[in-house]
C-alpha positions as CSV (number, residue, x, y, z in Angstrom):
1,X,14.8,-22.3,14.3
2,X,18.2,-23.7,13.8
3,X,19.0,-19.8,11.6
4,X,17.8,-18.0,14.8
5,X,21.3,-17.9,16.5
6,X,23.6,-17.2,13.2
7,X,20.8,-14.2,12.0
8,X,21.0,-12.5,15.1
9,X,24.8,-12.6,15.9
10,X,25.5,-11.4,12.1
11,X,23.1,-8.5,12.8
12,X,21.3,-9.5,9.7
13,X,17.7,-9.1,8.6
14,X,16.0,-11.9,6.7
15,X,12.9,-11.8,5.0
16,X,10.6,-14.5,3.5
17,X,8.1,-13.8,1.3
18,X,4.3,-16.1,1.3
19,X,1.5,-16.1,-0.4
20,X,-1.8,-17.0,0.9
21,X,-4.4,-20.0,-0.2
22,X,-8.4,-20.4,1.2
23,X,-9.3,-22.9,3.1
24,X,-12.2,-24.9,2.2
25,X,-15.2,-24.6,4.1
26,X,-14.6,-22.4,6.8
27,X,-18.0,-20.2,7.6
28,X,-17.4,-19.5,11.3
29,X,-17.3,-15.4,11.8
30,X,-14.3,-14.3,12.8
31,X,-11.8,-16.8,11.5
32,X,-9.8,-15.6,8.3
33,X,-11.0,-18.0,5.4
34,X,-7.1,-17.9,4.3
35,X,-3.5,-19.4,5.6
36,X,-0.4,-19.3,4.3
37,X,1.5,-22.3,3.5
38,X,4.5,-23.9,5.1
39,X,3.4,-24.6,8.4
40,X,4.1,-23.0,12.1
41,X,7.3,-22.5,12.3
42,X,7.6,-19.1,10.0
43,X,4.7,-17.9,12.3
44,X,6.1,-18.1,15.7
45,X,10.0,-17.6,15.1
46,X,9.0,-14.2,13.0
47,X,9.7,-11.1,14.8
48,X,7.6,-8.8,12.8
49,X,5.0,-10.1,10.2
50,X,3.3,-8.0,7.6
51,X,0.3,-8.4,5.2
52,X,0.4,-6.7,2.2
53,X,-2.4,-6.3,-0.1
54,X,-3.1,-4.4,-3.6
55,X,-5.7,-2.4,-3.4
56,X,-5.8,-0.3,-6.4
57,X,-3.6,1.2,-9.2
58,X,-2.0,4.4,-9.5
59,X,-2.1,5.5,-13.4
60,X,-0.3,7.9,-15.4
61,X,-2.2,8.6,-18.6
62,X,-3.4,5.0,-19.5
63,X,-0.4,3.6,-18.1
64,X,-0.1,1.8,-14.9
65,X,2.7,2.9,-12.8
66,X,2.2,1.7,-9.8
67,X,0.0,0.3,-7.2
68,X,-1.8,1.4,-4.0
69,X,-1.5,-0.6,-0.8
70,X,-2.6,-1.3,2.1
71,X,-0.1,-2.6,4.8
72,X,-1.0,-4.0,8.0
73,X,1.5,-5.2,10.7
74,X,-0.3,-8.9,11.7
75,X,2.6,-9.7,14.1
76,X,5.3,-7.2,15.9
77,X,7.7,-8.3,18.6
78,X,9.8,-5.4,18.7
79,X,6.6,-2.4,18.6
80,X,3.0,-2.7,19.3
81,X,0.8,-4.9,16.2
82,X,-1.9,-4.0,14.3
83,X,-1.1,-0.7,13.1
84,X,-2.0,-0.2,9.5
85,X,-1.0,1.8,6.6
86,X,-2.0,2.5,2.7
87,X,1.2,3.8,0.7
88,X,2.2,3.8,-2.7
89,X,4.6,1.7,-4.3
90,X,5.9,3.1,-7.6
């Protein structure tokens, strides 16, 4: 909250990078068994927020040199959410 002010008047872009843990015990349908960690605050000051996931492997030969993914936009103040996307990353 407190970078909010400086990012945005130095026209910069910032970008954290998260990982994701399970929570334990969580069978309801419809509610993700994962979170990230770190609390709220990343969440709700985030303009745009993106999960990106590995979803295969893109070989030359025997050799790995790359890997598919899939991309999809969870959060998106500045465009419409949800959209998705699978793209390469070499």
């Amino acid at each position: 909250r407190k970078l909010t002010g400086n990012i945005k008047r130095s026209n910069t872009l910032v970008v954290f990078i998260n990982q994701l843990r399970h929570k334990i015990g969580v069978m309801m349908p419809g509610q993700s068994p994962e979170v990230t960690t770190g609390g709220n605050a990343l969440k709700f000051y985030a303009s745009v927020r993106l999960d990106i996931r590995r979803i295969g492997a893109i070989k030359k030969g025997d050799e790995i040199i790359g890997n598919q993914t899939k991309i999809k936009v969870v959060k998106n103040k500045l465009a419409p959410p949800f959209k998705q996307v699978i793209t390469e990353i070499l």
